[in-house]
C-alpha positions as CSV (number, residue, x, y, z in Angstrom):
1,X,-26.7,-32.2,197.4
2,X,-26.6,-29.6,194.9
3,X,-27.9,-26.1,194.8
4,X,-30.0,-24.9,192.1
5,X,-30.7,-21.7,191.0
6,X,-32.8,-19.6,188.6
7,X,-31.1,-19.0,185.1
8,X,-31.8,-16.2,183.1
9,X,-33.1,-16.2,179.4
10,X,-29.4,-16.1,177.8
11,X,-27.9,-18.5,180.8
12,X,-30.9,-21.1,179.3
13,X,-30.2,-20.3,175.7
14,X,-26.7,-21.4,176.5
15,X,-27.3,-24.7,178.1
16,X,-29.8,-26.0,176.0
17,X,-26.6,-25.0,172.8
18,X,-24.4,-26.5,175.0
19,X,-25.8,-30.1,175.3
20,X,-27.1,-29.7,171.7
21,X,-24.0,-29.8,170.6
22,X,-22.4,-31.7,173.4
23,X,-24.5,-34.7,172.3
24,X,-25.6,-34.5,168.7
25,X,-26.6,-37.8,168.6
26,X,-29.0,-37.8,171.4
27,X,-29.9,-34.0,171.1
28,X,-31.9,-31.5,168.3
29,X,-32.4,-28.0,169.1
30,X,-34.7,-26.1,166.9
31,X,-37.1,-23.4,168.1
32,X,-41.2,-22.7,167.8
33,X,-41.0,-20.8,165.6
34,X,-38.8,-22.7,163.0
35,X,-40.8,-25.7,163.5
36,X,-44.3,-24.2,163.6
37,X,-44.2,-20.7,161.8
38,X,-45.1,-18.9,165.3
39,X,-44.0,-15.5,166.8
40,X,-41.6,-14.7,169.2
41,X,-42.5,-13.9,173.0
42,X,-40.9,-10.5,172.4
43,X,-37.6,-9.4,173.2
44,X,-34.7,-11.0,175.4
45,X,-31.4,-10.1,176.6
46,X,-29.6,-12.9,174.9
47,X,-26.3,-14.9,175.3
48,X,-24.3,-12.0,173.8
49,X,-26.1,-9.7,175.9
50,X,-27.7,-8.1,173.2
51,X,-31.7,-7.9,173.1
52,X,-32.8,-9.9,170.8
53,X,-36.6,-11.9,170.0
54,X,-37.6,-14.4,172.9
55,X,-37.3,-17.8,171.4
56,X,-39.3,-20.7,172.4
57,X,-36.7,-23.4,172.0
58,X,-37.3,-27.2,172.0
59,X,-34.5,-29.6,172.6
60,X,-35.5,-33.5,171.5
61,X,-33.7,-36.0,173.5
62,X,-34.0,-39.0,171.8
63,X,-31.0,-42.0,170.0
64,X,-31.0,-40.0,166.6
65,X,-29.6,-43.4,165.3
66,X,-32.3,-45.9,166.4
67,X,-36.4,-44.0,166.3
68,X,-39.0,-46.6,166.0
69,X,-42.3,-45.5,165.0
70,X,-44.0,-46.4,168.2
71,X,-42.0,-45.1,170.4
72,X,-43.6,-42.9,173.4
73,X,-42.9,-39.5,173.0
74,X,-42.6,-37.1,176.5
75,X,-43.4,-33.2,176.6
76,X,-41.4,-31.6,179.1
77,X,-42.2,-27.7,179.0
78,X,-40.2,-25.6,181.6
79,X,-41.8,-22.3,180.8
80,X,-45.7,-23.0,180.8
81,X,-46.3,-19.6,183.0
82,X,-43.4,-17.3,182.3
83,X,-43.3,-15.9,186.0
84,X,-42.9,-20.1,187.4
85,X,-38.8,-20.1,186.9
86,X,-38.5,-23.7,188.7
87,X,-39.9,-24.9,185.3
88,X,-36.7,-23.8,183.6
89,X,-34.7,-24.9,185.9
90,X,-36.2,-28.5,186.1
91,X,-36.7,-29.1,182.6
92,X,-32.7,-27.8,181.7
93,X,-31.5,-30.0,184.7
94,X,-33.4,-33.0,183.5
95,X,-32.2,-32.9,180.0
96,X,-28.8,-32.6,181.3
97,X,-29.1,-35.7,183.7
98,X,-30.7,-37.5,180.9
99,X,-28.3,-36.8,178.1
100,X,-25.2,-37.1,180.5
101,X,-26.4,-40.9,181.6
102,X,-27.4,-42.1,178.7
103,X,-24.0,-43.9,177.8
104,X,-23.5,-45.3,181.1
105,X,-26.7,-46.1,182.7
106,X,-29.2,-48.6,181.1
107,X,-32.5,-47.3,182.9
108,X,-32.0,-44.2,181.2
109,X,-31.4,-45.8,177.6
């Protein structure tokens, strides 16, 4: 069994760019505020351990090569109450299992 354990802003930030570009063709990252116009959560210690603004970032799993228009679409939000860390965790982890079966497990596809 594995352990799990909480990540910190920059450790999440990190993941979610590393299966972004670990799988670009299952994988888009973009954040809130790109996609929507909205403002930051205020400041973060970031992946270069600098602070920086608190993104709200959204990574779409999905085969970028086959969308049909009626497709279901999922929400998975790991943050809904910023002091609930399992969230994170969960939501990172299953992106990860997902993106990481995809080529070799057919219930996932």
């Amino acid at each position: 069994m594995q352990a799990f354990h909480d990540v910190s802003y920059a450790q999440g930030v990190a993941t979610l760019h590393e299966l972004a570009g670990r799988y670009p063709h299952l994988s888009k990252l973009s954040t809130t505020q790109s996609l929507f116009g909205l403002p930051t959560a205020g400041t973060c210690i970031g992946p270069n351990r600098a602070s920086e603004p608190c993104l709200n970032y959204v990574l779409e799993v999905t085969n970028q090569t086959y969308v049909p228009h009626n497709r279901p679409e999922v929400l998975i939000s790991g943050a809904l109450h910023g002091d609930e860390r399992v969230g994170v965790v969960t939501a990172l982890e299953l992106a990860r299992w997902l993106l990481s079966r995809y080529e070799t497990d057919s219930w996932v596809r």
